[in-house]
N, C-alpha and C positions, 0 to 999 in steps of 0.2 A: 513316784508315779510309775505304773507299768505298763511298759509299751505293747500293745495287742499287735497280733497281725490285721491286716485289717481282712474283713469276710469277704469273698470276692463273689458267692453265688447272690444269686437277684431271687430266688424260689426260695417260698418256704420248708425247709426238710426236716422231716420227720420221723421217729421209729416207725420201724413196721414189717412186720413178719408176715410176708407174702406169697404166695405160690410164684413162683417166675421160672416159666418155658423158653431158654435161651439158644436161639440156632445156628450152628455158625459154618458157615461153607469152609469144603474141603480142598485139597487141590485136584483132589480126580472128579470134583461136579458134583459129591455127596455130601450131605450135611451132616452133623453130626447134633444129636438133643441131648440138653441135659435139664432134669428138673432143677431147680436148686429154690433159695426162699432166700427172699429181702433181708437187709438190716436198717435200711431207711430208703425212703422216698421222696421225690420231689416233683414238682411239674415238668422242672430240667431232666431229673437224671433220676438213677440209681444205683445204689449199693449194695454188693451181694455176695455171700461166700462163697467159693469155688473149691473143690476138689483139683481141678487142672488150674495149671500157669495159662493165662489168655495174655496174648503182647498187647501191649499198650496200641492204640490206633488200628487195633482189631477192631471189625465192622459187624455188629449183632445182630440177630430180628431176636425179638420177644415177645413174647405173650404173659400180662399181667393179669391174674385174677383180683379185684378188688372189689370192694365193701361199699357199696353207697346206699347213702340213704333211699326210704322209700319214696317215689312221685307220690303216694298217698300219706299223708299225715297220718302219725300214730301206728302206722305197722312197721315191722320189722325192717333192717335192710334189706337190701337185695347184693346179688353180685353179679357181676359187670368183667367182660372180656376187654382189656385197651391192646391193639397189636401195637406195635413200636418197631422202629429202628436205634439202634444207637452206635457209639465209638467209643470205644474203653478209653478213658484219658486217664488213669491211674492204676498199678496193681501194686498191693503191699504183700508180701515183702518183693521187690523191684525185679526179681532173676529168679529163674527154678533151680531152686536146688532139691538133692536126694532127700533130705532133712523135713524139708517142710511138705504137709500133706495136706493144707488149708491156705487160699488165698484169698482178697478183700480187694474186691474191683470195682470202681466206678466208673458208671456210664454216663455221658452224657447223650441226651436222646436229640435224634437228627432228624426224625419223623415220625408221628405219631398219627394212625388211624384217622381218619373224620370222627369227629365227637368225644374222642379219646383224653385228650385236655382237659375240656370238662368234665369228662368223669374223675379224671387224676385228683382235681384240683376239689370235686366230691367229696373224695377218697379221703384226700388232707383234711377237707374240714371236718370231720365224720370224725377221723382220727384225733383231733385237737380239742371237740368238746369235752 
């Protein structure tokens, strides 16, 4: 018998290669942007490769462009802005080092937009047909 971990998110998450606008306050009051793109998503959180080390319990705002379906049956999707807050609760590999030039951060989101959920949660099913 093999013992699993057990899964501890409650969202369902999904691939997906996204546009993600990530803000992150400076200490002198200036924010600094970076574009960067998903590697999966969830209604919870998300996942995303970084050029920079972001410390763990760093606080984001973001902006997601996603895909949803159209309110009119049979035409194309449409795309949909959700703003976000979130708190990095993970980065791989753990420390910056000079070595590494690509990091893999998860967010989990702390605040989302009015109507933003629903769209996310769009976004996933759209994704899963």
């Amino acid at each position: 018998m093999t013992d699993r971990p057990q899964e501890r998110r409650q969202a369902q998450r999904v691939d997906a290669s996204l546009k993600l606008e990530v803000r992150l306050a400076c200490p002198d009051g200036s924010e600094k942007v970076a574009s960067l793109e998903t590697i999966n998503i969830s209604s919870s959180g998300v996942y995303f490769k970084s050029d920079h080390f972001i410390e763990p319990m760093t606080k984001l705002a973001m902006d997601l462009e996603l895909q949803v379906p159209s309110a009119e049956p049979g035409l194309r999707p449409e795309m949909a802005l959700v703003s976000c807050e979130g708190l990095v609760v993970r980065v791989t590999p753990e420390v910056e080092t000079e070595e590494c030039d690509s990091f893999e951060v998860a967010v989990f989101f702390t605040q989302i937009a009015e109507g933003g959920t629903e769209t996310l949660e769009r976004h996933i099913e759209l994704l899963m047909e």
